[in-house]
C-alpha positions in Angstrom: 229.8 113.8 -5.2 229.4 113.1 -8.9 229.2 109.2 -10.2 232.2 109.4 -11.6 233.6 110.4 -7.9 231.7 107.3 -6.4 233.2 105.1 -8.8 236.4 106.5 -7.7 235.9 106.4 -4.3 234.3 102.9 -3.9 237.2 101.5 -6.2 237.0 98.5 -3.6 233.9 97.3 -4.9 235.4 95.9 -8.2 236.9 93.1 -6.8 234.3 92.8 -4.0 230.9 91.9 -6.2 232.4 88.7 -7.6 233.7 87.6 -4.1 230.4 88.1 -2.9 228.9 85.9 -5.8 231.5 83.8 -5.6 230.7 83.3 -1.8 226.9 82.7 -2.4 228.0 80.0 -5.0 229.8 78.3 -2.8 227.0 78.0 0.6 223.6 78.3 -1.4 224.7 77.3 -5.2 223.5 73.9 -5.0 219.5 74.7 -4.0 219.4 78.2 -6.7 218.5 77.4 -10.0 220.2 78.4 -13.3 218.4 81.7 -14.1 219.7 82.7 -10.5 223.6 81.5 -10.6 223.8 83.5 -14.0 221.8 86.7 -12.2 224.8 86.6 -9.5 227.5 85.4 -11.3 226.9 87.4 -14.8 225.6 90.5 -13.2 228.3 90.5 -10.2 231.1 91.1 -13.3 229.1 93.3 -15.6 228.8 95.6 -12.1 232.7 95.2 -11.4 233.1 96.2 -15.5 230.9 99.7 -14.5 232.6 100.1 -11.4 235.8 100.1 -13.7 234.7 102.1 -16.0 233.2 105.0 -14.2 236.8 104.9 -12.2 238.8 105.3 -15.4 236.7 107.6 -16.5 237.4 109.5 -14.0 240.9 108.8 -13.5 241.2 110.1 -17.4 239.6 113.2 -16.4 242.0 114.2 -14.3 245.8 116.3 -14.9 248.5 113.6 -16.7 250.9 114.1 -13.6 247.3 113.2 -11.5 246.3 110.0 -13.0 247.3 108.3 -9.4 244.9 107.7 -7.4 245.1 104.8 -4.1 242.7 103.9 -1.2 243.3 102.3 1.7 241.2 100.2 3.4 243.0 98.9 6.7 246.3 98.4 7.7 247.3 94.5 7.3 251.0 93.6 8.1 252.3 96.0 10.7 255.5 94.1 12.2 257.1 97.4 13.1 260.8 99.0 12.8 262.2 96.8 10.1 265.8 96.7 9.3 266.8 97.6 5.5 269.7 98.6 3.9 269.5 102.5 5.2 268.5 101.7 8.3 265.6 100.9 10.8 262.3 102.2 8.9 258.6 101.7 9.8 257.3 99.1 7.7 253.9 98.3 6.4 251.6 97.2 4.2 248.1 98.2 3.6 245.3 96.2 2.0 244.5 99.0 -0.8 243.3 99.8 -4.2 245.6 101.7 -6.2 244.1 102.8 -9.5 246.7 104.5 -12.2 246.8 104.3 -15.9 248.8 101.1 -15.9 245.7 99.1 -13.8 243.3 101.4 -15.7 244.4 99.3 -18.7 244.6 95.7 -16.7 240.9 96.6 -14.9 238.8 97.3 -18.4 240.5 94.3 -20.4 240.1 91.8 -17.0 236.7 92.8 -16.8 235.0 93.5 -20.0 236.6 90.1 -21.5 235.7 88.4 -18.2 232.4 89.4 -18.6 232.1 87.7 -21.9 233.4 85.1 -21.3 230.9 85.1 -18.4 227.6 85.2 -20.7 229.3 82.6 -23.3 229.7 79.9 -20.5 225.5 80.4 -19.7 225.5 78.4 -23.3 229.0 76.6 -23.2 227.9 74.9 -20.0 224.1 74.8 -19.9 224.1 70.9 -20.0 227.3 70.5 -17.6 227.3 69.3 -13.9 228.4 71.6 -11.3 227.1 74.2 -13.0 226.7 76.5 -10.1 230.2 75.4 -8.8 231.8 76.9 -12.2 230.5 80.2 -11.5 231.6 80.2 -8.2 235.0 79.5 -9.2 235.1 81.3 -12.4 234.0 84.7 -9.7 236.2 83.4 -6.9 239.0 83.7 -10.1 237.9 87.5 -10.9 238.0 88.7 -7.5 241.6 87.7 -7.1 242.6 88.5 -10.9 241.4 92.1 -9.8 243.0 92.1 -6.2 245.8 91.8 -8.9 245.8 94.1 -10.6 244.3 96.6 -7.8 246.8 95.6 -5.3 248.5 99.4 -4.3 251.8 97.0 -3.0 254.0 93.7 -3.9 252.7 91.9 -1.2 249.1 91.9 -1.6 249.9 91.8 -5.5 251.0 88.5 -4.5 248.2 87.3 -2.6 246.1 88.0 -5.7 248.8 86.0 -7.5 248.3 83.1 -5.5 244.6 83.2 -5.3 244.4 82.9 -9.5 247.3 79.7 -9.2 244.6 78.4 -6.9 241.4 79.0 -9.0 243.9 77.8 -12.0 244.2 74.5 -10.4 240.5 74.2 -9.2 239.2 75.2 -13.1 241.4 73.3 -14.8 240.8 70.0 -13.5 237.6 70.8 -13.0 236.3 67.9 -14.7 238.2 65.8 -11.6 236.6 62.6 -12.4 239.1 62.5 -15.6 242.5 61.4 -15.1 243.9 63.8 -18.0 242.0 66.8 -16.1 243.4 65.7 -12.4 246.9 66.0 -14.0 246.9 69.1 -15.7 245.6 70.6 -12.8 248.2 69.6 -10.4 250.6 69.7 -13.3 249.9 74.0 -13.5 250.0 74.5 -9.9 253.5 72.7 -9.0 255.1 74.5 -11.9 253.1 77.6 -10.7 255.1 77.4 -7.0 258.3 76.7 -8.2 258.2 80.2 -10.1 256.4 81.7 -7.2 259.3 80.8 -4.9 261.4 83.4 -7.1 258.8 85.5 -6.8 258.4 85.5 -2.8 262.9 85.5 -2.6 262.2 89.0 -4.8 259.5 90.6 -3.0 261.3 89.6 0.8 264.8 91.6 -1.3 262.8 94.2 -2.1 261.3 94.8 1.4 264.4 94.6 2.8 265.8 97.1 0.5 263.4 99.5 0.3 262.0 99.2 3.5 258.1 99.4 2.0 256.1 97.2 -0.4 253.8 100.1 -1.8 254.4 100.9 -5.1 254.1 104.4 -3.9 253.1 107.1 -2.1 251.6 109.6 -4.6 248.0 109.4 -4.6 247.6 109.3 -0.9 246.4 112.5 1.3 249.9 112.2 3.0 252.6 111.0 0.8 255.4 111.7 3.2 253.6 108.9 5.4 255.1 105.6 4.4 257.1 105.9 1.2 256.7 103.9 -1.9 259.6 101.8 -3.9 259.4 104.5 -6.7 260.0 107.1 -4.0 262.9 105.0 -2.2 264.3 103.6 -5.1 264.5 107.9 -6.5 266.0 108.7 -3.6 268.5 105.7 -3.4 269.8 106.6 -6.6 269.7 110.4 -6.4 271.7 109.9 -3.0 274.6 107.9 -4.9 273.7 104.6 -1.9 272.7 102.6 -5.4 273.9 103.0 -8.8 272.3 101.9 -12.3 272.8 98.2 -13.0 273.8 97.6 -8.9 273.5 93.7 -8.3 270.5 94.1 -6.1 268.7 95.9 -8.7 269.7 92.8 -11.0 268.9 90.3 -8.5 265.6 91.1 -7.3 264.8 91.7 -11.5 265.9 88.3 -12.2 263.7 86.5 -8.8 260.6 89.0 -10.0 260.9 87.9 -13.2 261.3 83.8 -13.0 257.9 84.3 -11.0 256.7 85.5 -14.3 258.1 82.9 -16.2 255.9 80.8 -14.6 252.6 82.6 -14.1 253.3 83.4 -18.3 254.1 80.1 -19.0 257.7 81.3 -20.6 260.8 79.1 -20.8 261.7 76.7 -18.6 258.0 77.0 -17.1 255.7 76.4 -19.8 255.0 73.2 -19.7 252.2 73.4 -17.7 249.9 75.7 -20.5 249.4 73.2 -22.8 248.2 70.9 -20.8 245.5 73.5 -19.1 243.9 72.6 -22.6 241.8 70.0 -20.0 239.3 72.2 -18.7 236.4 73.5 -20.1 237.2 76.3 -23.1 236.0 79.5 -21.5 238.4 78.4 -18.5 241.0 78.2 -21.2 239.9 81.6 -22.6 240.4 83.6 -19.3 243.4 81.5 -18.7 245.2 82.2 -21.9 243.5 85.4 -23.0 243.1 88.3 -20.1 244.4 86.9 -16.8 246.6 84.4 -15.0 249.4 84.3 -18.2 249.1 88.3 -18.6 250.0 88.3 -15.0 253.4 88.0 -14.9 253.6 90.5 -18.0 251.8 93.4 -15.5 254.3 92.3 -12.9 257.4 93.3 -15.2 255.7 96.6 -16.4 254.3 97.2 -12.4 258.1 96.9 -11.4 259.6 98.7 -14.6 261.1 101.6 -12.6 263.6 99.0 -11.2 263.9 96.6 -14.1 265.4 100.1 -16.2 267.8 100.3 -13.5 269.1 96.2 -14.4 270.4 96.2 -18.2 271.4 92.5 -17.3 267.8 91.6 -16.2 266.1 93.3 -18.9 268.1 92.0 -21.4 267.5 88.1 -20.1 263.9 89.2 -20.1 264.1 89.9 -24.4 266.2 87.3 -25.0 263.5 84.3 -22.7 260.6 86.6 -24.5 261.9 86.1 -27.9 263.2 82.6 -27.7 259.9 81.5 -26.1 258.1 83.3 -29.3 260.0 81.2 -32.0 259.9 78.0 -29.7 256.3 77.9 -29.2 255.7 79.1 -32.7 257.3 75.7 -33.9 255.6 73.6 -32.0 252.3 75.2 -32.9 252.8 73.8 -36.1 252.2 70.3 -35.9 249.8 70.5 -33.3 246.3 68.6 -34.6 244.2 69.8 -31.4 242.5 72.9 -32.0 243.3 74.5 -28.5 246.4 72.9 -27.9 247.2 74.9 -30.9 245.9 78.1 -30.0 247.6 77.2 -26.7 251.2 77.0 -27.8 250.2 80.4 -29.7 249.8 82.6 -26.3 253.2 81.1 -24.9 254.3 82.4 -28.4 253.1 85.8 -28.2 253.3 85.9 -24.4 256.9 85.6 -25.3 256.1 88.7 -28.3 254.8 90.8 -24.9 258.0 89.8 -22.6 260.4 90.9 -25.7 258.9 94.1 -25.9 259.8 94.9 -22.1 262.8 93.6 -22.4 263.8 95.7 -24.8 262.3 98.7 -22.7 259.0 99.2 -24.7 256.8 98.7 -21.9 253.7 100.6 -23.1 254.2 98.7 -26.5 254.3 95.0 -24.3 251.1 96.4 -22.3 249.3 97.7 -25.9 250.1 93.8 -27.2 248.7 92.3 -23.7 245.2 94.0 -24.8 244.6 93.2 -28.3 246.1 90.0 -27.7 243.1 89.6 -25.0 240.8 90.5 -27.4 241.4 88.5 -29.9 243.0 85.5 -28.3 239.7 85.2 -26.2 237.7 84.8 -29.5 239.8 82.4 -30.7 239.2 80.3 -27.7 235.7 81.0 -27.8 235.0 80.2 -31.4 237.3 76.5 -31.2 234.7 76.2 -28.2 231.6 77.0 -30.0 233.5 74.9 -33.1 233.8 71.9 -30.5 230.4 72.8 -29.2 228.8 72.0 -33.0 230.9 69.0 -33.5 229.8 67.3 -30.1 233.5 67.4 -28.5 235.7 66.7 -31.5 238.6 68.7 -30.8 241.1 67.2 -33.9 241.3 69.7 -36.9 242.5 66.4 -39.0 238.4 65.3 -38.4 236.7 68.8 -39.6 236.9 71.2 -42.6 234.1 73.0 -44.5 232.9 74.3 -41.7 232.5 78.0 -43.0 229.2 77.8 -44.5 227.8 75.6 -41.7 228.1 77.2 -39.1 228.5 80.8 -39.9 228.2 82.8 -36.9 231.4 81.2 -35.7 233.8 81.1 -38.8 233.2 84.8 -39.4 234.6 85.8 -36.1 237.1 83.3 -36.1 238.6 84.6 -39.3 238.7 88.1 -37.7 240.7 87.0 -34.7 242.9 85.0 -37.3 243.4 88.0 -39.6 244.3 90.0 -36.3 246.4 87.6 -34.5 248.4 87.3 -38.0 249.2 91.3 -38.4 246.9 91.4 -41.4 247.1 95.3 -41.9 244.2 97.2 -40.3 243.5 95.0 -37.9 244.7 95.2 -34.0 247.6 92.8 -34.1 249.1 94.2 -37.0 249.3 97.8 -34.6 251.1 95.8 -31.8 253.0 93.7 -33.8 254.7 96.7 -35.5 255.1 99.0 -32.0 257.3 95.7 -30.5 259.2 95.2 -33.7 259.6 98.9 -34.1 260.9 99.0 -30.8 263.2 96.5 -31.1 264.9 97.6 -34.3 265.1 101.2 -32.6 266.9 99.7 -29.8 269.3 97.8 -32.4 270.2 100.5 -33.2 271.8 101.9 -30.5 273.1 98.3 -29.0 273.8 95.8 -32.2 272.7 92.6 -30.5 269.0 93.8 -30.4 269.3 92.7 -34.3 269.2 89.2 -33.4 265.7 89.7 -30.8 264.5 91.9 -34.0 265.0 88.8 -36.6 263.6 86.3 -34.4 260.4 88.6 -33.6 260.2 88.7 -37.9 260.3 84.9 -38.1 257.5 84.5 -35.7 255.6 86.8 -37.4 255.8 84.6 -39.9 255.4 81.3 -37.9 252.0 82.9 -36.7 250.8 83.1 -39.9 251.7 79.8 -40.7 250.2 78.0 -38.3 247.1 80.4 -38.1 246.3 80.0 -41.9 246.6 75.8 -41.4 243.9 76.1 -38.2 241.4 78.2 -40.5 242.1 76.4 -43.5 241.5 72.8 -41.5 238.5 73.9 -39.9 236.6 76.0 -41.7 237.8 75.7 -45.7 238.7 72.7 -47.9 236.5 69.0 -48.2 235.0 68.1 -45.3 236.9 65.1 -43.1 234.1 65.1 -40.4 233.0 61.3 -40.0 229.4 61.1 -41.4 227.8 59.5 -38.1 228.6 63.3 -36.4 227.8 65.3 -40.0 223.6 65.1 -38.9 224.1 66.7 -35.5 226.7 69.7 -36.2 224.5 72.8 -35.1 225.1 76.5 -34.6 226.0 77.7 -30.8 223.1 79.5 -29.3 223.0 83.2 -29.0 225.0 83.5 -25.8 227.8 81.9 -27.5 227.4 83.4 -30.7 227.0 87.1 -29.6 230.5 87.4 -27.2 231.8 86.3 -29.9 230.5 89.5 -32.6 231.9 92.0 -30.0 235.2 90.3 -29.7 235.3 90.6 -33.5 234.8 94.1 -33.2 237.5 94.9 -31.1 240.1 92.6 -32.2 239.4 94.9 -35.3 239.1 98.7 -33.4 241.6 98.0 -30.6 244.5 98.6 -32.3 243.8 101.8 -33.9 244.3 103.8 -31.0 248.4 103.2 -32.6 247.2 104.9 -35.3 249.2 108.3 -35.0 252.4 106.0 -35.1 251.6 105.8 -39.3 252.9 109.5 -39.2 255.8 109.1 -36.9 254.0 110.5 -33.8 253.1 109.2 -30.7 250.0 106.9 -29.7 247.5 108.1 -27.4 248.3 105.0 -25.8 251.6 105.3 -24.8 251.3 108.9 -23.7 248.4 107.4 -21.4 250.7 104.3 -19.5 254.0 106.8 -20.1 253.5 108.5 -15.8 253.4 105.1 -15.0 255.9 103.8 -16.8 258.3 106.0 -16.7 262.1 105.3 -14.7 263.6 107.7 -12.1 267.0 108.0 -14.1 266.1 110.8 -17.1 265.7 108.6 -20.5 264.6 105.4 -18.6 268.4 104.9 -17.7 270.3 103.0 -20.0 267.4 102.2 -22.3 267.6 104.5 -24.9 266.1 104.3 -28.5 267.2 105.3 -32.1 264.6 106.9 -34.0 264.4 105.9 -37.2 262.7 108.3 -40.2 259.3 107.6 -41.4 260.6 106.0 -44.7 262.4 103.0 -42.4 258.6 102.7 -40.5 257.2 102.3 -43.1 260.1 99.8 -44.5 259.5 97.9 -41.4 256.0 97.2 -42.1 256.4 96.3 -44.9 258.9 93.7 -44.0 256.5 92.4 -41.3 253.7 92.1 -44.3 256.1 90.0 -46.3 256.5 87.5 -43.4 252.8 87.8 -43.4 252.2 87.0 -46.5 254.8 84.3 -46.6 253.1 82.2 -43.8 249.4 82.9 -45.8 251.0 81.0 -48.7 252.6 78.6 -47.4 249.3 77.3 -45.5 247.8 77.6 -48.8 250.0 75.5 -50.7 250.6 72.8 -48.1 247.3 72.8 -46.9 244.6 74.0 -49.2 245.7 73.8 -52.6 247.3 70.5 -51.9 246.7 69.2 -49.5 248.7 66.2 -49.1 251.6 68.4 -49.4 252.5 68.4 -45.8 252.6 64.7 -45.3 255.0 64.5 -47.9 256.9 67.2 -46.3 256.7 65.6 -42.6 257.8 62.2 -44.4 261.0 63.9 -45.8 262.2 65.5 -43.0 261.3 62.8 -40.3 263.3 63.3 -37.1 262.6 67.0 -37.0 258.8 66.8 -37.6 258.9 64.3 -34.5 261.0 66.4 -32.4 258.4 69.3 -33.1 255.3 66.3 -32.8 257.2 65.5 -29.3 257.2 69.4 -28.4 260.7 69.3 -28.0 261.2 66.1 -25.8 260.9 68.8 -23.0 258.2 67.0 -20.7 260.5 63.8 -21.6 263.5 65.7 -20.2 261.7 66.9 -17.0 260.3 63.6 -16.4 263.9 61.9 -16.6 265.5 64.9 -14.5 263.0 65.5 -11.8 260.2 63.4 -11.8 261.8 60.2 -11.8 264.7 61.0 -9.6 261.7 62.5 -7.2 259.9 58.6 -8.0 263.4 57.1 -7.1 264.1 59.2 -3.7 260.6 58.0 -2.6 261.4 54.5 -3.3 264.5 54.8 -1.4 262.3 56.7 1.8 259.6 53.8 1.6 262.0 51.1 2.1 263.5 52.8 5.2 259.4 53.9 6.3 258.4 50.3 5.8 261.9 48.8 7.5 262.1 50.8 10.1 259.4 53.0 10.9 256.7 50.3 10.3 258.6 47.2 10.9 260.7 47.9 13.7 259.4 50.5 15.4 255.2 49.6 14.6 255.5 46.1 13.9 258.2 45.3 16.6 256.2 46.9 19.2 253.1 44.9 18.9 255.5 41.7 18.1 257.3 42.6 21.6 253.2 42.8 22.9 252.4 39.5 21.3 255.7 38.1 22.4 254.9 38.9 26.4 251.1 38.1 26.2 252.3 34.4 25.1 255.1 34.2 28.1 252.6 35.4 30.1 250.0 32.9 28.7 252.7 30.2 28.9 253.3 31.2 32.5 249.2 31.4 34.0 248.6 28.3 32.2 252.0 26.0 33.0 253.4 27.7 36.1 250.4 29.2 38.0 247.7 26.0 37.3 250.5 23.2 38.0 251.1 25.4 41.7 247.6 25.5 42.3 247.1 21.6 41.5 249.9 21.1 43.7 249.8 23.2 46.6 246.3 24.3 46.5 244.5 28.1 46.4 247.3 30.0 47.4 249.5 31.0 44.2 246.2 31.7 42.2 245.7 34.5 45.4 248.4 35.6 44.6 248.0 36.5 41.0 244.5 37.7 41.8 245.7 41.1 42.5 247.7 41.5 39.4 244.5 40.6 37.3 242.3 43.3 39.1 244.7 46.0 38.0 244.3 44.7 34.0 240.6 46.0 33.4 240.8 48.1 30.6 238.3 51.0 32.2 239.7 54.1 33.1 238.0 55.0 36.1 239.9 52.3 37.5 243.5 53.0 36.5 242.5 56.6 37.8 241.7 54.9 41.2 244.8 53.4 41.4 246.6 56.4 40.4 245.3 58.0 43.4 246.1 55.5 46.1 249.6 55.3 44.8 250.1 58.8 45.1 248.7 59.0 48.3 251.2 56.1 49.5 254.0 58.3 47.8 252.8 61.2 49.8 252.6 59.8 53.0 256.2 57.6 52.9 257.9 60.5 51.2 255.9 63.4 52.4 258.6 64.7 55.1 260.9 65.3 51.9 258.5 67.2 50.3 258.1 69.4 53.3 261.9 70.0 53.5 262.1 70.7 49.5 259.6 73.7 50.1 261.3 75.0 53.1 264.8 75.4 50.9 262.8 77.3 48.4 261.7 79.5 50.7 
């Protein structure tokens, strides 16, 4: 067999190296030094990324109608005949690899980035404690980020789910000791299971609908086996038993997709992102970059084939994406933190991704996901190497100048900017212009797709906005940095500083692979995702697009330019050129630059809606547990003990001494027998279990006789 074939073959391995470096971390991390925690945990990623590679490679080699390709190691939930909607079928679920153009994409990004990310947190953290115990989590993290995106069904998808809202938790208060971190931690992993609850309701519905969990049966040497959703839901619909837009189809869209919500931080379950700000930055740069908020945005496109079949669903899907895009986008603005900013910008263009599925443009939603990872990861990376020179100052308000000083960092850091704007040439400008192009194409076939089309234009513009005020804080202008920290700002060592150049690189090369779309044709991209994203109804059902001529494309670029542009001067002017422009401008319009400072008022509103009524029901429970479970029932019984020791105290000393002063010895032999029984050693009370049953046995033992006799 070639190595292409191996790769292939051993898919398993990808997510296994990690676990096993994750595993050594965890029992022998504490006596290996630091040369050795990076030689496992660095090296066990950078194998998983050639692993992936060599798959995909091969995978790419193959037929279009081929590109599916699943392994199975062992059977894992085998209940039996399960009852579904057509009937008894066999179910199943396997713990397998399934490796198609869709996790092709999700496998490179998780592990190339995650790799990175890996060498830049050798320098990030070189001076931290629990240096070995970061590794181990940041591996324990891959290995279920690529069970993920490897799992070949729902229900081992969500075991991988769960494994990264555990690692979450664990590496974002991983500085436990401070309060902030301890909050934000449990903070992401409550909101986390109140979306996975929707996600479990929709993966039970589909189960019991379907009758299988596997995504499906091509790939396998026999298909006809155990059938996959695509092949059940094909034959469902082809057999008339459920039609386009049927309430189950709706339903298990809508519980599927509020698990998103969650896991990408979307409305009403974002909250918790911002606050993940509190662990260390290259947690926030897998976080917010390549894995746990991309997840629910693989978990739409995984389940596309049914979401087509839901126009409801998928249009509550654009409508969260794009009103989570403008909403975070806002808030972004006034933000003075340099990664709560760049925070609040991947719920924004998390929501970008969720519009462009909801309008039916997966392939343009997954082409966002990956340049987003690209350059969103150096952003992260270059506020942490910023943060890294400035010894922990994370406030834009206290830096500025910073471009000359420490230029291995600013010049990346522009290039992500630039990208993440839609500067023209660059990645983001590519994706930017597939999800609005998509979106104005499906306007025109349904008019309320207008509205998702103007609000994905205005936070175009936001981006640039807010984008343009972080680089023009940080890096341009007079410097603000207090002079006792001016002597010690330094460059980030070559760990840091390289991840950082390659990032730059394809934040700027990514997003040419769009480039046939300039001449009205189709990306290689798109045709590579299309067998895996493509419905079972011809046309993808009802989501059907206009096509536009190439003088409107390029009319549309040019309008997402403008905005562009717009947001560039606008930072200028308020915050360059003059820069006490913006004060004056948050002084005249008070009450809505506090309603943006306050972020809405939304953790105010949870607080007063659930939290404090949560605070008040356990207030109400602790007076009835310390009433009546403690007080009566705990208290009361050792009061009732108290109570009888003292009668009986009352009763030796009064009673039993004034008997024995009158009538001599004989009432104190009589309470002798009571006081042997009272010795507190158990071979005694065993003792006198014994001779009591033998008395019980011998008075009543002609009973017992008679009893057995009836039985028989």
């Amino acid at each position: 067999m070639n190595s292409s074939g191996y790769f292939l073959s051993h898919l398993w391995l990808i997510p296994f190296f990690p676990l096993v470096s994750a595993a050594v971390m965890f029992f022998f991390g504490r006596r290996l030094p630091k040369d050795a925690v990076n030689l496992f945990c660095v090296g066990s990623v950078f194998l998983s990324f050639l692993h992936a590679m060599g798959a995909t490679l091969k995978l790419f080699s193959l037929p279009a109608d081929q590109r599916v390709y699943q392994q199975i190691l062992f059977q894992w939930v085998t209940p039996g005949a399960m009852p579904t909607s057509t009937g008894l079928v066999n179910f199943v679920a396997d713990w397998g690899c399934l490796l198609d153009p869709l996790s092709c994409v999700m496998v490179i990004v998780v592990t190339f980035v995650g790799f990175l990310i890996h060498v830049y947190s050798t320098g990030y953290m070189a001076h931290e404690g629990g240096y070995y115990r970061f590794f181990g989590y940041l591996n324990f993290f891959m290995f279920f980020m690529l069970t993920l995106v490897l799992a070949n069904n729902l229900l081992l998808l969500f075991v991988g789910w769960e494994g990264v809202g555990l690692c979450s938790y664990l590496l974002i208060g991983f500085y436990f000791l401070k309060k902030s971190a301890d909050d934000a931690g449990k903070k992401a992993f409550i909101v986390n299971r109140i979306g996975d609850a929707g996600f479990l309701l929709g993966l039970l519905l589909v189960a019991a609908t379907f009758g299988t969990v596997r995504f499906t049966s091509q790939g396998l040497a026999d298909p006809t086996a155990f059938s996959g959703i695509l092949q059940s839901l094909a034959s469902m619909v082809a057999q008339h038993q459920l039609a386009h837009g049927a309430s189950v189809f709706t339903t298990i869209a809508l519980l599927l997709f509020f698990g998103a919500t969650g896991k990408s931080a979307q409305i009403p379950l974002h909250a918790w992102l911002p606050d993940a700000m509190e662990g260390p930055t290259p947690v926030s740069a897998l976080i917010h970059a390549v894995t746990v908020v991309t997840a629910g945005v693989y978990l739409v496109a995984r389940m596309s084939a049914i979401f087509q079949l839901a126009p409801v669903a998928m249009d509550i899907v654009a409508i969260i994406g794009a009103t989570t895009a403008v909403f975070a986008a806002t808030i972004a603005l006034v933000q003075t933190n340099i990664k709560k900013i760049l925070a609040y910008s991947s719920i924004s263009q998390l929501g970008y991704m969720f519009l462009a599925l909801g309008v039916g443009a997966f392939a343009a939603g997954i082409f966002h996901l990956m340049t987003h990872a690209f350059f969103k990861a150096l952003l992260f990376l270059g506020a942490g190497s910023v943060i890294h020179s400035l010894s922990g100052q994370q406030d834009i308000r206290k830096m500025g100048g910073l471009r000359y000083t420490i230029p291995a960092t600013s010049v990346p850091f522009i290039i992500a900017t630039l990208a993440i704007t839609g500067v023209p040439g660059l990645s983001g400008f590519f994706s930017n212009d597939q999800i609005l192009g998509h979106a104005f194409n499906r306007h025109m076939m349904v008019d309320r797709y207008l509205a998702l089309w103007v609000l994905g234009l205005i936070t175009a513009g936001l981006t640039s906005l807010y984008m343009f005020r972080l680089l023009f804080e940080t890096f341009y202008g007079m410097s603000r940095i207090p002079v006792e920290s001016e002597g010690h700002i330094h460059e980030s060592p070559k760990t840091m500083a390289v991840p950082l150049m390659i990032l730059a690189f394809f934040s700027i090369v990514s997003g040419w692979l769009a480039l046939p779309v300039l001449w009205g044709e189709q990306s290689p991209f798109e045709r590579f995702l299309e067998p895996s994203l493509r419905g079972v109804e011809k046309d993808a059902g009802s989501i059907t697009f206009g096509h536009h001529t190439l003088l409107v494309e390029y009319a549309l670029m040019a309008g997402l330019v403008a905005f562009v542009v717009l947001g560039f001067w606008l930072a200028y002017k308020l915050y360059l050129e003059q820069p006490k422009l913006h004060t004056k401008l948050a002084a005249s319009w008070p009450r809505l630059h506090n309603l943006l400072v306050h972020k809405y008022y939304v953790d105010e509103i949870y607080d007063a809606l659930f939290v404090n009524r949560i605070k008040d029901l356990s207030t109400a429970l602790s007076f009835f547990d310390s009433k009546v479970i403690d007080g009566l029932c705990l208290d009361g019984a050792g009061w009732l003990v108290r109570a009888f020791s003292r009668i009986s105290m009352w009763w030796d000393k009064w009673v039993v001494d004034a008997l024995v002063n009158t009538l001599g010895w004989f009432p104190k032999f009589l309470s002798m027998p009571v006081r042997m029984f009272q010795t507190g050693v158990f071979s005694t009370y065993a003792v006198f279990i014994l001779i009591g049953l033998a008395i019980l046995l011998g008075v009543y033992g002609h009973h017992v006789q008679t009893f057995m006799r009836t039985l028989h």
